[in-house]
N, C-alpha and C positions, 0 to 999 in steps of 0.2 A: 247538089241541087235536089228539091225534094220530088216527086212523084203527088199524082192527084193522091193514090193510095196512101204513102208517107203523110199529105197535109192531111186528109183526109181522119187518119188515125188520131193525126192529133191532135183534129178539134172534137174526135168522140172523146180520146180523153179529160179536156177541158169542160165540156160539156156534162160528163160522168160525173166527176169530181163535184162541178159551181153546182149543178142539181140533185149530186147525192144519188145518184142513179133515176131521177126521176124524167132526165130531160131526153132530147136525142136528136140528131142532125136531120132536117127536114130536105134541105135543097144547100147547092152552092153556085152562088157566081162564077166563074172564071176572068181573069183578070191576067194582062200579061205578064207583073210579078209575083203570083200566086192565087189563090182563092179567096171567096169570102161565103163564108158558111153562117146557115140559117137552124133553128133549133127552136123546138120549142115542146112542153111536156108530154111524154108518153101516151100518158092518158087523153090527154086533145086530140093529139096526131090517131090514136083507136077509135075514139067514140066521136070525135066534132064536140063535145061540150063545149059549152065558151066558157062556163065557169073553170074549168079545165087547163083556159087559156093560159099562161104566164105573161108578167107587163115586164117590160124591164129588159128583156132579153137580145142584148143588141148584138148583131151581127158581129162573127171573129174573121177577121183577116187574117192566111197564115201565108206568109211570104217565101216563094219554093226557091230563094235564093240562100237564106237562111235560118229557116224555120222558125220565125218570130211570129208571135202570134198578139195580134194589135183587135182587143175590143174596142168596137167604133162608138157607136151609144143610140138613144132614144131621143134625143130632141131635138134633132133635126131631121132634114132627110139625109136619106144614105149617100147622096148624091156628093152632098159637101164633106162627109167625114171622109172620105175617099177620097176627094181630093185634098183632104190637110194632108191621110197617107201619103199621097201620089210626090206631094210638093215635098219629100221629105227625101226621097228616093232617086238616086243617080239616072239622068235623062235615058240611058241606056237600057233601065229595064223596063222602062216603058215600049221598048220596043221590039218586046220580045211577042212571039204568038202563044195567045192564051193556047192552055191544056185543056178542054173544054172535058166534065165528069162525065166518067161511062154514062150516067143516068141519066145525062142532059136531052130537049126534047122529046 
């Protein structure tokens, strides 16, 4: 099972890689089977530019049961991509208590 740390790594490296070093991990949900991490370009997240901003950038689920990492997307709300994840996932780890990230609140 993975650690906030562990998921955490490796949506920076997901994020490294899809933006070529340009991106970087903003915030993350907690979730009972894992997190779901937020990202968006370097330079936004420094200055506020909006032109700066990236579109397209849909939140990564990474599941601390076994490290799979599920991009959700952009056209709808996050509400519903999470639960196609949820619906897919053995009722049991929905019952688990979220790992809430050192950074949270």
């Amino acid at each position: 099972m993975l650690t906030y740390a562990d998921a955490k790594r490796l949506a920076d490296t997901y994020v490294d890689v899809t933006t070529r070093g340009g991106g970087a991990v903003t915030k993350a949900l907690a979730k009972p089977y894992g997190w779901v991490f937020f990202y968006n370009n370097r330079e936004f997240i420094e200055t506020g530019n909006p032109r700066k901003r990236y579109a397209g950038n849909a939140p990564i689920i990474v599941d601390r049961f076994d490290g799979e990492l599920r991009v959700t997307g952009t056209g709808g709300p996050l509400e519903g991509y999470l639960a196609e994840y949820e619906a897919t996932l053995p009722s049991a780890r929905l019952q688990f208590e979220p790992e809430e990230p050192p950074d949270a609140g």
